[in-house]
Backbone as a ProteinNet text record, in pm:
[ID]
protein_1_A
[PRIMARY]
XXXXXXXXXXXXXXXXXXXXXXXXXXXXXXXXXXXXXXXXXXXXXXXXXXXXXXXXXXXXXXXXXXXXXXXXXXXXXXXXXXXXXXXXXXXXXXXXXXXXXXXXXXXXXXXXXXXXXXXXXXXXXXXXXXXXXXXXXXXXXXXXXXXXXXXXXXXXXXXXXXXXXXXXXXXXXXXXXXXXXXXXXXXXXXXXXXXXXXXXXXXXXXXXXXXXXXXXXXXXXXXXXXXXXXXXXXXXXXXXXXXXXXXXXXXXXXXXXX
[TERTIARY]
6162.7	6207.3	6352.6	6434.9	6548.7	6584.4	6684.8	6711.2	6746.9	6778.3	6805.5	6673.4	6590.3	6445.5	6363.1	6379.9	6311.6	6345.7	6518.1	6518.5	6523.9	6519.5	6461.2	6313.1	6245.2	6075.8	6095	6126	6075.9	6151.5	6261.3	6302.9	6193.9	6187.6	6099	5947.1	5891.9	5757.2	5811	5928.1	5955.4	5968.7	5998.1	5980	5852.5	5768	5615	5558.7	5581	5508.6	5580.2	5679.4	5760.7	5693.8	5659.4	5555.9	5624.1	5580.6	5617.8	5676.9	5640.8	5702.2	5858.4	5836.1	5966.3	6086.4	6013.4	6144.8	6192.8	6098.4	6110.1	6190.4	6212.2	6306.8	6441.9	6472.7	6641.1	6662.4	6546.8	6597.4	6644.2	6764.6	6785.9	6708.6	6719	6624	6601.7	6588.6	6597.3	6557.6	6652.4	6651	6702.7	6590	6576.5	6645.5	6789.7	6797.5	6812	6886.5	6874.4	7070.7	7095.1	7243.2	7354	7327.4	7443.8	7465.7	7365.1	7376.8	7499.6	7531.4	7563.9	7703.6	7798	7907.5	7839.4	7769	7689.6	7641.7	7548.3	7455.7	7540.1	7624.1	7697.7	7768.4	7847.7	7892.5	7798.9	7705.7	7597.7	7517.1	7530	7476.6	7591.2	7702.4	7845.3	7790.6	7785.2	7771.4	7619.9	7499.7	7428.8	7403.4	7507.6	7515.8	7588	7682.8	7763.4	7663.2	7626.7	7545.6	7413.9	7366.8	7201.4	7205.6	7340.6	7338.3	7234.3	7163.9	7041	7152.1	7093.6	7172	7111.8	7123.8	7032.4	7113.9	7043	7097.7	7057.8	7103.2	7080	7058.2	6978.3	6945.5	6981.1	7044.3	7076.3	7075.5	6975.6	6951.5	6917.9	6901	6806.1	6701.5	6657.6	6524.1	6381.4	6387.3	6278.1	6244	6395.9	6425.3	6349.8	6424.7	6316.2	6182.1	6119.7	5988.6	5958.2	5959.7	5901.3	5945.2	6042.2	6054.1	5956.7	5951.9	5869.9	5698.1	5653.9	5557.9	5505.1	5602.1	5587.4	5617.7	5615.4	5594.2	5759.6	5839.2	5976	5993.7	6055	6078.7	6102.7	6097.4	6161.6	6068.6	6171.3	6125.8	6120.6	6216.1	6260.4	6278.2	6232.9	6254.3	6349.1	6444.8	6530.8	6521.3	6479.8	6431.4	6542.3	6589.1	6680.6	6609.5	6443.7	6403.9	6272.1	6190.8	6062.9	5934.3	5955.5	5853	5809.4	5949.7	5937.8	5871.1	5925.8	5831.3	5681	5633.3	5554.2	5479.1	5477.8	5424	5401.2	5496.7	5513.6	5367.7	5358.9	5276.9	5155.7	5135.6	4979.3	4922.8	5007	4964.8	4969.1	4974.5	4917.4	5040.2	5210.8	5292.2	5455.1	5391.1	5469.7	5367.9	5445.1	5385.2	5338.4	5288.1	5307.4	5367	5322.7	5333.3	5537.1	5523.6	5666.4	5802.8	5746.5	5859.2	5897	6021	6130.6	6170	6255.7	6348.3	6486.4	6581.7	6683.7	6781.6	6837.8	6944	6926.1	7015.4	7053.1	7183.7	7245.1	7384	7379.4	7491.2	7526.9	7529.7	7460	7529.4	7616.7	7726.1	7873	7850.4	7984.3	8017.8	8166.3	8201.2	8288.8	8403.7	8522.4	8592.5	8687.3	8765.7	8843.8	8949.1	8995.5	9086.6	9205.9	9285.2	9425.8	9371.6	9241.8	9239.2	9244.6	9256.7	9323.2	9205.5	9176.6	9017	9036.9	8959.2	8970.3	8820.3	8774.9	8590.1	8496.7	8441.6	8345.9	8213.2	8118.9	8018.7	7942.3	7870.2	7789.1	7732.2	7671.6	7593	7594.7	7555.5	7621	7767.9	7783.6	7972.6	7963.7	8087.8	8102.1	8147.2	8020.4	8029.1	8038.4	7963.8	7968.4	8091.4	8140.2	8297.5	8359.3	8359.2	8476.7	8469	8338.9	8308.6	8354.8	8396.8	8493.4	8370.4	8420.5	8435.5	8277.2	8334.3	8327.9	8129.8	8107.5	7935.2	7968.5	7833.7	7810.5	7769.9	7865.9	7783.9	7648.3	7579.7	7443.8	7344.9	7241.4	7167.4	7072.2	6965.5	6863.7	6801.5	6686.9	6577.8	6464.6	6417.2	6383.2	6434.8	6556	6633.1	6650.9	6632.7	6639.3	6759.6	6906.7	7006.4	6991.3	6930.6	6910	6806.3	6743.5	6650.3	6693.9	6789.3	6828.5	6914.1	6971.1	7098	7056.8	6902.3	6859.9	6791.4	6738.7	6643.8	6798.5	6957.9	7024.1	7090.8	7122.8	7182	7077.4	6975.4	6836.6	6848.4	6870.2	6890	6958.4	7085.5	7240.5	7206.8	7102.4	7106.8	7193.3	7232.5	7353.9	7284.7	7092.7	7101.9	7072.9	7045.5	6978.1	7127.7	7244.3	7371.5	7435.9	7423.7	7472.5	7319.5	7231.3	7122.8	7172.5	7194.6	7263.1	7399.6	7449.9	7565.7	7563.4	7456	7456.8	7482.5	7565.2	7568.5	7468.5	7376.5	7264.5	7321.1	7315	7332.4	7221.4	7176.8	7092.7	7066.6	7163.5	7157	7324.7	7303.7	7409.2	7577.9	7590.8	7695.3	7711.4	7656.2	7708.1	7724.2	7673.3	7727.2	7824.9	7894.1	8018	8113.3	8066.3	8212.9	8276.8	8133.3	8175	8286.8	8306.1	8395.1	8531.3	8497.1	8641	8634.9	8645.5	8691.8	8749.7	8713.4	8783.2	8705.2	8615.7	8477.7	8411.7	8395.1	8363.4	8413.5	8453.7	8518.4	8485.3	8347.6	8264.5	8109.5	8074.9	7980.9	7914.1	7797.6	7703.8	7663	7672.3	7646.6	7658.8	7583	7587.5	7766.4	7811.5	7941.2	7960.2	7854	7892.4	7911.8	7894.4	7930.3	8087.9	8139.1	8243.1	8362.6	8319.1	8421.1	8437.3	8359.2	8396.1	8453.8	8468.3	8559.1	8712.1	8810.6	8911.9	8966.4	8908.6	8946.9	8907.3	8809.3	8725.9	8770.2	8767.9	8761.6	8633.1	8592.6	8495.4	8505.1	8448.1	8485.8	8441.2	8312.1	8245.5	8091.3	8036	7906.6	7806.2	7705.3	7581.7	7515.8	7469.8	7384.8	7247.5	7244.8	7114.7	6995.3	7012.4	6896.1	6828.8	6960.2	6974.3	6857.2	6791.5	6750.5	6676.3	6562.1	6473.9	6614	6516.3	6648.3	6647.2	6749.2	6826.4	6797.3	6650	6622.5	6617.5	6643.6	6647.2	6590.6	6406.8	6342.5	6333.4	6314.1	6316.3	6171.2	6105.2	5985.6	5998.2	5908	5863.1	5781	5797.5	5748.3	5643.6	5500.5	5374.9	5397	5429.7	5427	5553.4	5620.2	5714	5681.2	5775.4	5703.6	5870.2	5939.2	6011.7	6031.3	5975.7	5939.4	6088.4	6161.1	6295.7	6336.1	6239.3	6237.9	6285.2	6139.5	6117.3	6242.1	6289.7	6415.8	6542.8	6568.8	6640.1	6611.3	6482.2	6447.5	6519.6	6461.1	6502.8	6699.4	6720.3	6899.2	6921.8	6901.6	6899.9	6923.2	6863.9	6821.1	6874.7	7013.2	7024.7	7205.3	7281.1	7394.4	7514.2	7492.1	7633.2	7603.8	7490.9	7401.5	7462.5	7433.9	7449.1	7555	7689.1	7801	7850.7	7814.2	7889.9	7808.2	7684.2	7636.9	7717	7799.3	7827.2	8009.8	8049.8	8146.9	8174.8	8067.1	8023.9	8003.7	7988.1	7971.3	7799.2	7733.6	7574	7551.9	7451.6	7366.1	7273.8	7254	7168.5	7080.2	6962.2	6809.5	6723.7	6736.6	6598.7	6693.2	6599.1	6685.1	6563.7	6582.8	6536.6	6418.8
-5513.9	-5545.9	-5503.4	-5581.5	-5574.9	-5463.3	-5360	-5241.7	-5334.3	-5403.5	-5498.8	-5535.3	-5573.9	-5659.8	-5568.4	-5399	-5320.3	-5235.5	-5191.6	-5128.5	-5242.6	-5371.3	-5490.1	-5439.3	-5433.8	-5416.2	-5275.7	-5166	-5059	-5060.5	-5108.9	-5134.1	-5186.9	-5307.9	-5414.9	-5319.3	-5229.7	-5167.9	-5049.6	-5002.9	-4917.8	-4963.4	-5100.3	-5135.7	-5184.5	-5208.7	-5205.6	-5119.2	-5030.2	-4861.1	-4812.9	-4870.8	-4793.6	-4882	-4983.6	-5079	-5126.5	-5191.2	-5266.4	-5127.4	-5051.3	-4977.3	-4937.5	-4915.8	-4806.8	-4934.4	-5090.7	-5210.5	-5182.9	-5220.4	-5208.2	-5113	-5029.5	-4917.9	-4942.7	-5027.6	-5074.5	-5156.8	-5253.7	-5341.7	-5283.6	-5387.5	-5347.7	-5378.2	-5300.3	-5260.6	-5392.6	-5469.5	-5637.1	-5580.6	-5589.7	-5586.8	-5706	-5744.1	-5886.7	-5815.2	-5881.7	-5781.8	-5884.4	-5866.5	-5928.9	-5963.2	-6066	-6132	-6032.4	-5980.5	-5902.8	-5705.1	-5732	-5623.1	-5602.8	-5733.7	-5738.6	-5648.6	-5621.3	-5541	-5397.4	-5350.9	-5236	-5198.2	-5280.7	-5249.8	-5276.1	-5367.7	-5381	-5264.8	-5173.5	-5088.9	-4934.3	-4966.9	-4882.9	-4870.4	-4980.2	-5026.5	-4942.2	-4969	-4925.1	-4751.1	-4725.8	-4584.9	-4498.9	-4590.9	-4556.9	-4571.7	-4665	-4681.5	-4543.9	-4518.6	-4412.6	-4231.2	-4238	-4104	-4163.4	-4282.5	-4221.2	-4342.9	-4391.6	-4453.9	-4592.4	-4568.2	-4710.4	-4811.6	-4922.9	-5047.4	-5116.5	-5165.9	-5287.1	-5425.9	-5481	-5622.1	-5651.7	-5762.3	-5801.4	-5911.2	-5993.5	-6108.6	-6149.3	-6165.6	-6214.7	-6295.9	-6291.6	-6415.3	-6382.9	-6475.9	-6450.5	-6391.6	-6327.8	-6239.5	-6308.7	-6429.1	-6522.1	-6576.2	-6606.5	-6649.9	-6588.2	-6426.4	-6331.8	-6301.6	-6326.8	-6304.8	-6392	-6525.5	-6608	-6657	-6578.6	-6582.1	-6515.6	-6339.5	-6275.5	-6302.2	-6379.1	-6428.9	-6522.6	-6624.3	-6716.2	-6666.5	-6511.8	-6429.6	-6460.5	-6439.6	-6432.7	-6274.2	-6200	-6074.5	-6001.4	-5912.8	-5835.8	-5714.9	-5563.2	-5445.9	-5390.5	-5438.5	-5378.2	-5499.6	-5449.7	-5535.7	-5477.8	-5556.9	-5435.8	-5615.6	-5546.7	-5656.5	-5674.9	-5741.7	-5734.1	-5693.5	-5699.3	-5634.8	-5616.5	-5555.5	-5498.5	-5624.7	-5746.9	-5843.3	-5894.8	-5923.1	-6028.7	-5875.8	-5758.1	-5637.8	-5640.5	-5651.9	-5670.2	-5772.2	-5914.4	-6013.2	-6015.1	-5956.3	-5897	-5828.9	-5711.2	-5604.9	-5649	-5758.7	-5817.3	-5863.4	-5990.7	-5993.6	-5924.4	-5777.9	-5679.7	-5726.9	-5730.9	-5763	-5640.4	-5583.4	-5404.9	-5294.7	-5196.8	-5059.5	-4953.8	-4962	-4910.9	-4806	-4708.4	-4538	-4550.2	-4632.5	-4655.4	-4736.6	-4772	-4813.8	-4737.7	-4763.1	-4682.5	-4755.4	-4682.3	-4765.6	-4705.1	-4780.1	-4728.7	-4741.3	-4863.6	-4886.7	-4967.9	-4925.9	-4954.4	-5008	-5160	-5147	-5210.9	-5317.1	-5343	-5492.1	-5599.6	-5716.3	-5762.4	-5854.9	-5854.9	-5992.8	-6014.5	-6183.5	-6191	-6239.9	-6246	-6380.9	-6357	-6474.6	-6517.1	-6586.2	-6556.5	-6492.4	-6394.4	-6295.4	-6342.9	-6463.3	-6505.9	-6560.9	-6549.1	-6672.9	-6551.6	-6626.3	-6555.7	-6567.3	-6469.8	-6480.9	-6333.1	-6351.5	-6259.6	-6281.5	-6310	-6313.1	-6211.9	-6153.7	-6006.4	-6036.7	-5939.8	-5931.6	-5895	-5994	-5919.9	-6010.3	-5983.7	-6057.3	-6181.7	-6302.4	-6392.2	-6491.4	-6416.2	-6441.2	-6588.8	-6657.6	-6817.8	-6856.4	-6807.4	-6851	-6987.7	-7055.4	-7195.6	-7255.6	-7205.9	-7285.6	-7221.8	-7108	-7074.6	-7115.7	-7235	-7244.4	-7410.3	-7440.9	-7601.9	-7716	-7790.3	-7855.7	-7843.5	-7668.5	-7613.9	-7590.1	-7503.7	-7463.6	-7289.7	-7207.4	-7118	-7069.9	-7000.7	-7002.2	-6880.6	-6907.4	-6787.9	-6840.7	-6734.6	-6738.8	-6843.5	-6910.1	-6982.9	-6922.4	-6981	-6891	-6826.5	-6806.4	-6752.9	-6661.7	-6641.9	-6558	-6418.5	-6314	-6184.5	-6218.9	-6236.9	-6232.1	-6298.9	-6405.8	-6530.7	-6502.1	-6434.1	-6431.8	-6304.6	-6210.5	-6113.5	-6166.7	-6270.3	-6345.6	-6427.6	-6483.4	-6556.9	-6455.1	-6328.4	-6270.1	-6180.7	-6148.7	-6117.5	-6215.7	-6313.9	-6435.8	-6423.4	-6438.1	-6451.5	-6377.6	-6214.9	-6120.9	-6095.4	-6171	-6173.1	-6321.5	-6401.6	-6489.2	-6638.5	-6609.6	-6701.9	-6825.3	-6788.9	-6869.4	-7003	-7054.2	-7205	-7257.7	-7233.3	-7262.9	-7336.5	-7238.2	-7244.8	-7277.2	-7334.5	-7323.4	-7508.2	-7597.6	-7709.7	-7712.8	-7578.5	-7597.6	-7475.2	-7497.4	-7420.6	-7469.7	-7360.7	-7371.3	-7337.3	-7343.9	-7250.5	-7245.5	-7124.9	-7119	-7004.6	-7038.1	-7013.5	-6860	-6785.6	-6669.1	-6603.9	-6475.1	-6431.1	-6441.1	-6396.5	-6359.4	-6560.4	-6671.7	-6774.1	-6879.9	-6769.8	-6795.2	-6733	-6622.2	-6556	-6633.3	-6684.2	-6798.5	-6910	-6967.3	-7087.2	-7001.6	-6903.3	-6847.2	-6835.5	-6748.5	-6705.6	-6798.4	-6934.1	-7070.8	-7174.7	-7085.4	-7166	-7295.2	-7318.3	-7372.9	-7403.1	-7254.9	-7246.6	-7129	-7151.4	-7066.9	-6939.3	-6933.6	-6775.4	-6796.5	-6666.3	-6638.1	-6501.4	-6486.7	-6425.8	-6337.3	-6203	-6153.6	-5990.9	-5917.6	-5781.5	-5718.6	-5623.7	-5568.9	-5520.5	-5476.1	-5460.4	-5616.5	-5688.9	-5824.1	-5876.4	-5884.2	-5870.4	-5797.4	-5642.6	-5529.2	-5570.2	-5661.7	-5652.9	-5772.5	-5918.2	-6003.2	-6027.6	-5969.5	-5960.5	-6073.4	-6227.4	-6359.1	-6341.7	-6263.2	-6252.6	-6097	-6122.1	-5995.4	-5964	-5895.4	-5855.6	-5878.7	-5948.8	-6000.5	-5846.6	-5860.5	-5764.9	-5721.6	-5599.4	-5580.7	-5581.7	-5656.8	-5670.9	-5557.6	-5539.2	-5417.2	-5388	-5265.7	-5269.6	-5263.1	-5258.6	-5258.3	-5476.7	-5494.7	-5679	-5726.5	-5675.6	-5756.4	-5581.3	-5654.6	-5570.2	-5506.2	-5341.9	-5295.8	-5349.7	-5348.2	-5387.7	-5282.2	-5310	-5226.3	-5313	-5191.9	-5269.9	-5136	-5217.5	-5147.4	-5174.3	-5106.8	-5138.5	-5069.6	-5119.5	-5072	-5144.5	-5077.6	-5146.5	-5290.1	-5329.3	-5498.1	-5422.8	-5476.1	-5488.8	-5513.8	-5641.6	-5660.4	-5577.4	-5493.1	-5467.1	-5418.6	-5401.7	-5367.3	-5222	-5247.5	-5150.4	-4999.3	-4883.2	-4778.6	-4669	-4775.8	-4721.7	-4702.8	-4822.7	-4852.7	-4773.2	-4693.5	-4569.6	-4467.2	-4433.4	-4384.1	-4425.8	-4623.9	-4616.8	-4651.5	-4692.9	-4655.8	-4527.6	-4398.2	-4283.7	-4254.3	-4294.2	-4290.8	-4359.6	-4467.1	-4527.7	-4492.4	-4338.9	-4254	-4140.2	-4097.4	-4020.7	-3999.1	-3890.2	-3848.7	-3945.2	-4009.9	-4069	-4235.7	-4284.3	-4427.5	-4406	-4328.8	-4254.2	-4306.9	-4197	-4258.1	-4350.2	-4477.6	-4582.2	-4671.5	-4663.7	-4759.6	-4708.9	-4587.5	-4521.3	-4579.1	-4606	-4645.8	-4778.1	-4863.3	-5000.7	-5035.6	-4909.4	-4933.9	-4885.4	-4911.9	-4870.4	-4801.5	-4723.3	-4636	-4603.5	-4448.2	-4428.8	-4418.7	-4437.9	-4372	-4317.4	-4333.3	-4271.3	-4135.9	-4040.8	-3892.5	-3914.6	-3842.5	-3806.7	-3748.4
1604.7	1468.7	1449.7	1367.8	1353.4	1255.2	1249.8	1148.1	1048.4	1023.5	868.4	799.6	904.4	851.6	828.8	860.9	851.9	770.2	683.1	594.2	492.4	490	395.7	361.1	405.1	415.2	318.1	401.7	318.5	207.5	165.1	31.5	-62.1	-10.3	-134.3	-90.4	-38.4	-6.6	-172.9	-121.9	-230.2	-369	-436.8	-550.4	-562.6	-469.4	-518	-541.9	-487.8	-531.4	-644.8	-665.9	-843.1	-937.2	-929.1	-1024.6	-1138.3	-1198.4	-1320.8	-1438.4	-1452.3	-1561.1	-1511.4	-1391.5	-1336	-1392.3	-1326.6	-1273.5	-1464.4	-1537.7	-1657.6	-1749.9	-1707.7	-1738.1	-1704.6	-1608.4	-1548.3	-1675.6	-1753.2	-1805.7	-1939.8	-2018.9	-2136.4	-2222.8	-2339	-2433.9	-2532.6	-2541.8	-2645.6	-2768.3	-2851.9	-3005.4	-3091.7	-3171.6	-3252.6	-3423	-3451	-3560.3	-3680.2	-3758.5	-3909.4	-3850.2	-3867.5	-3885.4	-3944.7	-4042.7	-4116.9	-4065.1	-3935.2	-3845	-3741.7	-3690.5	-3569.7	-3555.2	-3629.8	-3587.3	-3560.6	-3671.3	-3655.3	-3518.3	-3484.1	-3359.8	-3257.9	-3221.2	-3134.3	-3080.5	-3215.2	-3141.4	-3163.8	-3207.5	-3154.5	-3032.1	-2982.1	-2813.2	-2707	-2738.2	-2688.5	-2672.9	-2837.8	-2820.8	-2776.3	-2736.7	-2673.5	-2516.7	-2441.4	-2322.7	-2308.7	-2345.6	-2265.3	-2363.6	-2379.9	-2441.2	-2300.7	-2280.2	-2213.2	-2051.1	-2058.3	-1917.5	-1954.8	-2021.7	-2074.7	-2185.1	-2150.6	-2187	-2330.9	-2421.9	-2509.4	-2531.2	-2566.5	-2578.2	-2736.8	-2798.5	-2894.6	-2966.5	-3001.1	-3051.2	-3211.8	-3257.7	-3402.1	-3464	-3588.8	-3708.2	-3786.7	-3904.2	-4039.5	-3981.4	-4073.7	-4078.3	-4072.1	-4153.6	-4110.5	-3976	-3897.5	-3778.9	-3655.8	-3711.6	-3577.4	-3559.7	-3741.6	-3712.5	-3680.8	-3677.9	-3631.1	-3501	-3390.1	-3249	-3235	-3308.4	-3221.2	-3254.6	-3352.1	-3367.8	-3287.6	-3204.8	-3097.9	-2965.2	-2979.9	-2875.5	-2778.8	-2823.1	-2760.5	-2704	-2664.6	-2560.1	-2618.8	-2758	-2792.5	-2811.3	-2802	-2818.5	-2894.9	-2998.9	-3150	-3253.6	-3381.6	-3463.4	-3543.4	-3646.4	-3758.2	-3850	-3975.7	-4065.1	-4158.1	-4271.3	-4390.9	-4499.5	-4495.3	-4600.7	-4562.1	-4644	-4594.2	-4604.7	-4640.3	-4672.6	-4546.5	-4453.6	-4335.7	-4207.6	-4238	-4159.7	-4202.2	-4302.7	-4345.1	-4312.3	-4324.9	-4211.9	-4069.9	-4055	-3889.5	-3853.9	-3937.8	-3976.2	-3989.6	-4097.9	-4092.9	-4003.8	-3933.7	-3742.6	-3650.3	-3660.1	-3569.6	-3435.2	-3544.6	-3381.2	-3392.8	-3509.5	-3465.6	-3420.9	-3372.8	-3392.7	-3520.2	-3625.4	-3732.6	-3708.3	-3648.2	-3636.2	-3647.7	-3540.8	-3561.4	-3646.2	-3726	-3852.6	-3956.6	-3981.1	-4083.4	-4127.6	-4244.1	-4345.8	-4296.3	-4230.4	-4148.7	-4269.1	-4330.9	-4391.5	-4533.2	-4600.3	-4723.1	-4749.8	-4867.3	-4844.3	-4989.3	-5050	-5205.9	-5166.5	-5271.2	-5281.9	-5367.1	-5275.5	-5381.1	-5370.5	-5454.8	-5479.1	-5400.9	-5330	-5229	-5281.2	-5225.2	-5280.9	-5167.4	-5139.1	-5000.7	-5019	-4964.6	-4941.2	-5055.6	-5035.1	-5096.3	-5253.1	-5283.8	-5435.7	-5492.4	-5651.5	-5776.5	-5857.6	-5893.8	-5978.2	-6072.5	-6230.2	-6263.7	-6331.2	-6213.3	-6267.3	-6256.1	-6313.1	-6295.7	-6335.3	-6197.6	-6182.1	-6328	-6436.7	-6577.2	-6564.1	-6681.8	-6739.3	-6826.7	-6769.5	-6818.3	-6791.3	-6690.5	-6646.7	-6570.6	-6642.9	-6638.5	-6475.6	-6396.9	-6216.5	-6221.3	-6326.8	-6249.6	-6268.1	-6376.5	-6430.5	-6311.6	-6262.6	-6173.1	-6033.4	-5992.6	-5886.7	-5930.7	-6007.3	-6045.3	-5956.3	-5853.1	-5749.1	-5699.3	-5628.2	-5537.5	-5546	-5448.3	-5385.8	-5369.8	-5402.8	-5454.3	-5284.7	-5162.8	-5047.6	-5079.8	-5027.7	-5001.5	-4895.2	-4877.8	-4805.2	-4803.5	-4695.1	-4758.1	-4864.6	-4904.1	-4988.9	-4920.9	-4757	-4670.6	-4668.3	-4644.2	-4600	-4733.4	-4644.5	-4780	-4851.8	-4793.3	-4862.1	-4996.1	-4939.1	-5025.4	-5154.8	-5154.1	-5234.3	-5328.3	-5266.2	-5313.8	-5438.7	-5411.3	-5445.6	-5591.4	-5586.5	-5686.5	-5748.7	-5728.3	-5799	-5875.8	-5878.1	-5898.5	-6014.1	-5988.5	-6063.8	-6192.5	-6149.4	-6231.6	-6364.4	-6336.1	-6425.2	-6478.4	-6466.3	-6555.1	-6590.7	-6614.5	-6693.9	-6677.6	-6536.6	-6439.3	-6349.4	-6315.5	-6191.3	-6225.9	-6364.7	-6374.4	-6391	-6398.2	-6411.9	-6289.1	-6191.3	-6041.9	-5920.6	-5989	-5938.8	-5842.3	-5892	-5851.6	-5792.7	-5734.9	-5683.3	-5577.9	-5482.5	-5418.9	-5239.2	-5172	-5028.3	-4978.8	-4902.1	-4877.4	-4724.9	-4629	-4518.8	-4434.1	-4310.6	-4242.5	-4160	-4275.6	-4277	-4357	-4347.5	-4473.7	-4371.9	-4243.9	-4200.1	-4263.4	-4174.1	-4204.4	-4323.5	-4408.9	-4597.9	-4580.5	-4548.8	-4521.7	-4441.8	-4346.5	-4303	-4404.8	-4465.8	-4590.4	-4667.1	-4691.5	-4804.5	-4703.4	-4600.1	-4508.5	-4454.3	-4450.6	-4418.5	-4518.8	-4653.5	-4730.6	-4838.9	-4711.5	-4803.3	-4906.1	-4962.2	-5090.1	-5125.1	-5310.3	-5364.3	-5366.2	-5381.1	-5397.8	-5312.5	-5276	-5196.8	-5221.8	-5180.5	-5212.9	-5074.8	-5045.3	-4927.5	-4933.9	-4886	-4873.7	-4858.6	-4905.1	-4882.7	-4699.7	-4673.3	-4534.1	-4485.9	-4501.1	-4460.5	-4481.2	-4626.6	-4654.5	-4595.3	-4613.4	-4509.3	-4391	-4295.2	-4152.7	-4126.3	-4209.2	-4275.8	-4333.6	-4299	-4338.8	-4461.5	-4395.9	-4479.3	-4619	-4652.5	-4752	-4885	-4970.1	-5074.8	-5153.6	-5189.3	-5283.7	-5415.4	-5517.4	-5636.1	-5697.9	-5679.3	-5745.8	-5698.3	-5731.7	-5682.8	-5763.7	-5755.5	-5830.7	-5878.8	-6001.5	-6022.1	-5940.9	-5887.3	-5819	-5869.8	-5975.9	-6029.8	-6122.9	-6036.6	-6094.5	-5999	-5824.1	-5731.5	-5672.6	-5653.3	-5536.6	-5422.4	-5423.7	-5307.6	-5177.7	-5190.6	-4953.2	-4910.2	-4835.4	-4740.1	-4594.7	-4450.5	-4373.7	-4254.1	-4245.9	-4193.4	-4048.4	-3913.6	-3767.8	-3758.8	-3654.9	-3562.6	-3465.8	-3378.9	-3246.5	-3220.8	-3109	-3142.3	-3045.2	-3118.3	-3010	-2883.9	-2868.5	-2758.2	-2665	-2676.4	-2589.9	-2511.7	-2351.7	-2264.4	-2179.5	-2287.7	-2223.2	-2281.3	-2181.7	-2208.3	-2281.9	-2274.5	-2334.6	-2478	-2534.7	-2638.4	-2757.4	-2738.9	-2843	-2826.6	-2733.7	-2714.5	-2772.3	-2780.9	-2863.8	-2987.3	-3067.9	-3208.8	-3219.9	-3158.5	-3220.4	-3246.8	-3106.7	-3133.4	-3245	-3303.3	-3427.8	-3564.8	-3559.8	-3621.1	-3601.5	-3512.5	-3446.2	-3506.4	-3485.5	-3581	-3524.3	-3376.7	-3342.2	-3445.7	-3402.6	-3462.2	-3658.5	-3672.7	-3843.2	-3865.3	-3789.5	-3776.8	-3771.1	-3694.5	-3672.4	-3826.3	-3849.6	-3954	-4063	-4115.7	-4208.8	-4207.9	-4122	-4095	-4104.6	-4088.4	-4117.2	-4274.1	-4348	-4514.4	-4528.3	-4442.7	-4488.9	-4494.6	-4615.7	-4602.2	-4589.4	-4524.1	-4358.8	-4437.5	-4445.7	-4527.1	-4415	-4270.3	-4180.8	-4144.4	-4097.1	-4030.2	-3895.4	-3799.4	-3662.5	-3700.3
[MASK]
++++++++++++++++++++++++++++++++++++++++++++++++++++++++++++++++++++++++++++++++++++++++++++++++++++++++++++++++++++++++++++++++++++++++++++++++++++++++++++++++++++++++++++++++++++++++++++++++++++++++++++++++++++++++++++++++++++++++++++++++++++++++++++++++++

């Protein structure tokens, strides 16, 4: 036998005896998150590769989007929701971990305008959106989508939404109601402030009362089906003072502790 064909052999002899959990542990961690995450986690991945040598990856969309990948059984290890309804469905089909879900993050919804327009319109009650939207389309979320619903159950309570209810952008999650505005698109838009802040094209008109729309919560657990033992390791960094940091720096606030 040839020394090539024979330290070939006991190699691949040696990843059969490490078995499916060990190979599983090389892989990165797949996290299915909510769209208006992605600067966040991104450089939270950054700052968990170099703290634990372990890698994650990340999948991003509306919140309806992921539950219903990971409902059609797509790969993921982690879920991070935009609000607790679509965790909650998740939850009734027995396709998280209970033991393991939190309420990680909290943030504000604003009315966004593009960076250069001239507006002296404020977030109340009653305030003449549709006149100031002329032409123009109101960007926001679908009505699936948390943003989106955050957005009408908000309008709703300042007495605004049967106004602008016919002049709406609807887009297939919040970051891409946020391009319609920082493209120029449409005059005003509807989207969490951490969305806005990481947007330069865009300004903040004003922020909705929180008490106008059910709170922005944005809960993570484990996906049933996951199969990487890393997982729970990075749920917890998640939760952990560098993770804190960077979401805190991003504009959100932290609600889970370790």
């Amino acid at each position: 036998m040839k020394p090539t064909r024979r330290i070939a052999i006991i190699t691949a002899g040696a990843w059969m005896l490490a078995g499916p959990s060990a190979l599983a542990a090389d892989k990165p961690v797949t996290v299915f998150a909510a769209a208006s995450l992605k600067n966040a986690l991104d450089e939270v991945g950054v700052a968990y590769a170099a703290r634990t040598g372990g890698a994650a990856r990340f999948s991003y969309a509306g919140s309806p989007a992921i539950a219903r990948q990971i409902e059609q059984g797509a790969p993921a290890d982690i879920c991070i929701s935009a609000d607790s309804d679509w965790m909650d469905y998740l939850a009734g089909k027995g396709l998280i971990v209970p033991s393991s879900r939190r309420s990680l993050l909290t943030s504000r919804l604003a009315l966004i305008a593009p960076a250069d327009a001239k507006t002296s319109l404020k977030v109340a009650r009653g305030m003449p959106l549709a006149k100031a939207l002329g032409g123009g389309r109101l960007a926001v979320a679908g009505p699936d989508v948390p943003a989106g619903r955050y957005a009408k159950a908000s309008l709703t309570s300042l007495g605004v939404w049967n106004s602008v209810s016919g002049k709406l952008a609807q887009a297939e999650n919040v970051r891409a109601a946020l391009q319609f505005v920082a493209r120029g698109e449409s005059p005003y838009g509807i989207v969490y402030d951490t969305d806005a802040k990481a947007e330069p094209r865009v300004k903040i008109v004003g922020l909705f009362p929180e008490a106008s729309h059910p709170r922005i919560v944005y809960p993570a657990a484990l996906v049933a089906g996951g199969r990487n033992p890393r997982a729970a390791a990075f749920l917890k960094f998640l939760s952990g003072p560098e993770a804190r940091a960077v979401f805190r720096k991003h504009g959100f606030v932290v609600l889970a502790r370790r």
